[in-house]
C-alpha positions as CSV (number, residue, x, y, z in Angstrom):
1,X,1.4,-21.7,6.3
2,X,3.2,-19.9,3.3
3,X,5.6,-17.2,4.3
4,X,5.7,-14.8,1.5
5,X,8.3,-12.4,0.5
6,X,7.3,-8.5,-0.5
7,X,8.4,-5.6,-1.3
8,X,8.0,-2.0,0.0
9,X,6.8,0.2,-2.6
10,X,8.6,4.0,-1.1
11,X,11.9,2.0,-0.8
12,X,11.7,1.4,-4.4
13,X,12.8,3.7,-7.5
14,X,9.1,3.5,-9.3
15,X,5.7,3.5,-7.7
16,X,2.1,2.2,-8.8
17,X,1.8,-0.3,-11.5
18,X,5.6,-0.2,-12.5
19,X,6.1,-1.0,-8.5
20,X,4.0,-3.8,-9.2
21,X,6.0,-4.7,-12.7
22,X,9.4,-4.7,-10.9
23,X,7.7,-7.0,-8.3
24,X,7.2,-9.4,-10.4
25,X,10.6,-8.9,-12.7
26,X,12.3,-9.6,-10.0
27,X,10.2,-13.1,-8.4
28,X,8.8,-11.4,-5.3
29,X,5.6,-12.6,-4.2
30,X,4.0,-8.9,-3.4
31,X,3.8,-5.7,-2.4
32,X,3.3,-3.5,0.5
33,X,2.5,-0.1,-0.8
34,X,1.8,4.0,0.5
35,X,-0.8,5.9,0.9
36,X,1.1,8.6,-0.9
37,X,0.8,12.5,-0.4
38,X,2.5,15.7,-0.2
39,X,6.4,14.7,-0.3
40,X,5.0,11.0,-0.5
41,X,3.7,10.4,-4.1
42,X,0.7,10.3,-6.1
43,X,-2.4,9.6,-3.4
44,X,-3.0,5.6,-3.9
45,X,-6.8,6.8,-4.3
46,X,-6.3,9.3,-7.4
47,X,-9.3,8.6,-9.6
48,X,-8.7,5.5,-11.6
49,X,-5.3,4.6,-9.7
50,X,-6.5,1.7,-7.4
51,X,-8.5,-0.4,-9.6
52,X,-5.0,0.3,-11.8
53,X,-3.0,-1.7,-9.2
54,X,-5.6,-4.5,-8.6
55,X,-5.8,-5.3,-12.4
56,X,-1.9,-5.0,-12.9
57,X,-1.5,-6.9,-9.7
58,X,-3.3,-9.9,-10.7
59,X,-1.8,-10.1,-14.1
60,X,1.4,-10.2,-13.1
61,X,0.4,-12.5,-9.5
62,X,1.5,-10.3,-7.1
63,X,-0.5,-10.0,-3.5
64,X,-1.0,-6.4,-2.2
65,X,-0.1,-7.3,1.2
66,X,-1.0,-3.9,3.3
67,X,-1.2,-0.5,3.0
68,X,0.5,2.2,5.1
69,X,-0.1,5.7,6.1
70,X,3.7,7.3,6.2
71,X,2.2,10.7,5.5
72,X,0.7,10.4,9.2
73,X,4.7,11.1,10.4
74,X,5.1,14.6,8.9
75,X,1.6,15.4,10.0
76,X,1.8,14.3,13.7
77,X,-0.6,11.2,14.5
78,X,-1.5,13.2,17.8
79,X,-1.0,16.8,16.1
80,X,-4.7,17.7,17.1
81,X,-4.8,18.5,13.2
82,X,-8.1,18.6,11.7
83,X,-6.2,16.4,8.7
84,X,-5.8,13.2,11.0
85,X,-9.0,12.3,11.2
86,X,-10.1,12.5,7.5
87,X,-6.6,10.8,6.5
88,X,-7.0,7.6,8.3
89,X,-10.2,7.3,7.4
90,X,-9.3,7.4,3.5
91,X,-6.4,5.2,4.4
92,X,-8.6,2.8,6.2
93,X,-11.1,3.2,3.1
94,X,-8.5,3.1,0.5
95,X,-7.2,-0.3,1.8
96,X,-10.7,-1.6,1.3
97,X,-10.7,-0.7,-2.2
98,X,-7.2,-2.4,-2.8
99,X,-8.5,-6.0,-0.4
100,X,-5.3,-5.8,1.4
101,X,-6.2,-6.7,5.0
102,X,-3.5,-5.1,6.7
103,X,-3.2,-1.2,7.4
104,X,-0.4,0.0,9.2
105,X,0.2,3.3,10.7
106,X,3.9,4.6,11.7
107,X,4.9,6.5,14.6
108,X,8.0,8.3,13.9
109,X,9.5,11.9,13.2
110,X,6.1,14.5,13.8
111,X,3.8,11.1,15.1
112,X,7.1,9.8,17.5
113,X,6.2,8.3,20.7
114,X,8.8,10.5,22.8
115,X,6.9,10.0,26.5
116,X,4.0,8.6,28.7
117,X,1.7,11.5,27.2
118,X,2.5,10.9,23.7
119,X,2.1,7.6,24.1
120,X,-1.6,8.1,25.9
121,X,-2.4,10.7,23.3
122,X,-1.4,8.3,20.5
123,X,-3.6,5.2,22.1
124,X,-6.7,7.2,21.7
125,X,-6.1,8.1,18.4
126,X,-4.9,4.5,17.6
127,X,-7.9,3.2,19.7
128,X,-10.4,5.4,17.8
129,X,-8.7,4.1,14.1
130,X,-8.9,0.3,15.4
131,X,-12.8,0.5,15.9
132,X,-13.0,1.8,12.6
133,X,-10.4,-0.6,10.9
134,X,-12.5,-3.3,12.9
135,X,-16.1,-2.3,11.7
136,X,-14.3,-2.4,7.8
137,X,-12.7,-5.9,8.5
138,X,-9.2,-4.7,8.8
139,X,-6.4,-5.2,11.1
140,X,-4.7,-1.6,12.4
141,X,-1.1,-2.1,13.4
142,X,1.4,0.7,14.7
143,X,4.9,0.7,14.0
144,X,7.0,2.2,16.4
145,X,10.1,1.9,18.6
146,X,8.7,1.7,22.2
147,X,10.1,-1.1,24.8
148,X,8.2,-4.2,25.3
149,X,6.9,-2.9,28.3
150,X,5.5,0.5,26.7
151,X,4.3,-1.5,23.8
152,X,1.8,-3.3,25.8
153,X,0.5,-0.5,27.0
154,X,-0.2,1.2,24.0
155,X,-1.8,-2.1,23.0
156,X,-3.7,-2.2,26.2
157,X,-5.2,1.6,26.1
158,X,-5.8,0.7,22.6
159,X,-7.9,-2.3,23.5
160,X,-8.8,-3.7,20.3
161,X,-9.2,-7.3,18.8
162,X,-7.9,-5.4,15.6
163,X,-4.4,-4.0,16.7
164,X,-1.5,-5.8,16.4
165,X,2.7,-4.6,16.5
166,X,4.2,-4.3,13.3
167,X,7.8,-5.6,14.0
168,X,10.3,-4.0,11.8
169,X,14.0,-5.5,12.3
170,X,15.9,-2.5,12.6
171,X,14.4,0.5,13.6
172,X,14.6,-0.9,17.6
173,X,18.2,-1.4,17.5
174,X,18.9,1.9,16.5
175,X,16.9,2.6,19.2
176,X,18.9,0.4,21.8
177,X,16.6,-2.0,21.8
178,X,16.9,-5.8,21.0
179,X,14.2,-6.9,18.6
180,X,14.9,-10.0,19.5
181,X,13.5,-9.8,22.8
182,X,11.0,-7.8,21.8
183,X,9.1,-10.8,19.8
184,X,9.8,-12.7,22.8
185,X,7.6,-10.3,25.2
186,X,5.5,-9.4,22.4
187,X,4.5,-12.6,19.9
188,X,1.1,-12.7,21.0
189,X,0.5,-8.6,19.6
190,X,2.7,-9.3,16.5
191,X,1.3,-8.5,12.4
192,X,2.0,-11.4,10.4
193,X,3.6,-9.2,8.2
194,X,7.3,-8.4,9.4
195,X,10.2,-5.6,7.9
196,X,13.3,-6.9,7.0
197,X,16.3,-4.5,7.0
198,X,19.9,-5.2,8.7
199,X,21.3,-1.6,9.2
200,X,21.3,2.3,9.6
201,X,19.3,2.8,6.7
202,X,19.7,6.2,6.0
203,X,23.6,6.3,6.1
204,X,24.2,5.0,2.6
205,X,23.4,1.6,1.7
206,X,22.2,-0.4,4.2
207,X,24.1,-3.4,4.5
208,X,22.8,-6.5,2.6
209,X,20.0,-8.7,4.8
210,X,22.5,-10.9,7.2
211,X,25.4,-8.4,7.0
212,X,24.9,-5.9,9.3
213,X,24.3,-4.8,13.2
214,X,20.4,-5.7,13.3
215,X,20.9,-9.6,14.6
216,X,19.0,-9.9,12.2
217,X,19.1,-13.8,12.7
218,X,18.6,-14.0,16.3
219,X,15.4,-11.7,15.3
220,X,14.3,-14.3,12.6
221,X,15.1,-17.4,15.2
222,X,12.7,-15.2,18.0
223,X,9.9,-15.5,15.8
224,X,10.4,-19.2,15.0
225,X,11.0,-19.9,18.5
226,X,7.9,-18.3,19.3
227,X,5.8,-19.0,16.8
228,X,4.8,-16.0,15.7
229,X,2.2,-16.7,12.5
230,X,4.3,-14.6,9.9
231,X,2.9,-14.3,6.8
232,X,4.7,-12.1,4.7
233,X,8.6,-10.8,5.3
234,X,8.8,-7.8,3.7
235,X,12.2,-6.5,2.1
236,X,12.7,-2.5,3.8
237,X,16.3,-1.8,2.7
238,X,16.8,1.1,0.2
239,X,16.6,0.1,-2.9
240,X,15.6,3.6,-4.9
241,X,19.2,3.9,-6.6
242,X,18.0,0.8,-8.7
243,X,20.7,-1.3,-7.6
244,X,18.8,-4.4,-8.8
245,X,21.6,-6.9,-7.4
246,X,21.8,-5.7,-3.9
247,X,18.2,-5.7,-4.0
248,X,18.4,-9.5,-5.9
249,X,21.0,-10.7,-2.8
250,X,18.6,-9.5,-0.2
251,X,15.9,-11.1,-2.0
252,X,17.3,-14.6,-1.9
253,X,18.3,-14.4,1.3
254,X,14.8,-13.9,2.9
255,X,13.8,-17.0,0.4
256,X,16.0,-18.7,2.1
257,X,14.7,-18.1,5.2
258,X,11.2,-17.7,4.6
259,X,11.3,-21.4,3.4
260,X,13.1,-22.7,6.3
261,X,10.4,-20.6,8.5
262,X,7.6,-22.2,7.0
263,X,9.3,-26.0,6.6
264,X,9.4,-25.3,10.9
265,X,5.5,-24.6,11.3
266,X,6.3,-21.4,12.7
267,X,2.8,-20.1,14.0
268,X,1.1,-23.5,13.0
């Protein structure tokens, strides 16, 4: 299996088809990208805007690996909101149009999984999307910063074929968590798509991929070690002040190591 390097389309300083364009410009293999909305963006869905993407996509060769709902975390995923609802159905719909087969669903700020009733509250919800991901062919994933422990029992309450962990490689640690360990108790839940960043990301620039406090290695070894079936790492440092070289370093160095991931047959 191909491990693929991407992009994230809000940690970049252009969106939509000029996303895709600097993509390519700069030899990664694709693109995660946003839902959009108030604060967010243009909505991905805007009349004529997907079919946009798709067609720029493919001339330039660049995958659109998954599609994420970050507007969900100044909503509230569990907000009772009659917006929820209706917004991950268009998500879920949306990432049909674009034939990514990935949609991923955050759980931070307003959507934050602070306690056992936030975290049953957010199973149902999750539970609910996953049936409806499932009957569209999609895979749901959350992303969050719960222990191992709590994590598979979201996943349990959940209890869907469809749901899988997104594992991002910082946001744990600054947590107190050890991500790490958390692919060790949690391979067989993992998206094989993965977020690569190395440090405090908003505090200034995060440090370049290898350079910071993540153990970001270790992380990388886990998943080897454990086979997880990655597909895709997926470069999440901050790259909107257009610093094309720190953004060119951290691109090499997941090369690097996407290579040597897939010359293991890691998830084989």
């Amino acid at each position: 299996m191909t491990c693929l390097v991407g992009l994230a389309d809000w940690r970049l300083p252009v969106s939509g088809v000029e996303a895709v364009r600097l993509t390519a410009s700069v030899g990664a293999d694709g693109l995660q990208v946003d839902l959009g909305g108030p604060g967010r963006g243009e909505w991905i869905d805007a009349p004529g805007r997907i079919d946009a993407l798709r067609a720029e996509a493919g001339e330039h060769g660049v995958r659109i690996l998954a599609l994420g709902g970050n507007h969900l975390n100044d909503i509230g995923l569990t907000s009772g909101s009659r917006m929820v609802r209706p917004l991950l159905q268009r998500l879920l719909d949306a990432a049909v149009a674009l034939g990514v087969p990935l949609v991923f669903v955050p759980s931070f700020r307003r959507s934050a999984i602070d306690g056992p009733a936030a975290l049953t509250r957010t199973a149902a919800v999750l539970g609910w999307a996953a049936a409806q991901a499932q009957e569209r062919g999609l895979v749901l994933a959350s992303e969050n910063v719960l222990s191992g422990e709590q994590a598979r029992v979201l996943a349990d309450e959940v209890d869907s074929s469809a749901f899988r962990l997104v594992l991002d490689t910082f946001n744990p640690v600054a947590a107190g968590l050890r991500t790490d360990a958390l692919v060790a108790s949690l391979a067989d839940l993992l998206a094989d798509q993965v977020h690569l960043k190395d440090g405090p990301p908003d505090r200034g620039p995060s440090p370049l991929l290898g350079a910071g406090t993540g153990r970001l290695v270790e992380t990388l070894t886990a998943l080897r070690e454990h086979r997880v079936p990655v597909h895709a790492f997926v470069l999440e440092n901050d790259y909107r002040g257009a610093d094309t070289a720190r953004l060119a370093a951290d691109l090499a160095w997941a090369r690097r190591r996407a290579q040597h991931f897939t010359s293991t047959g890691a998830g084989a």
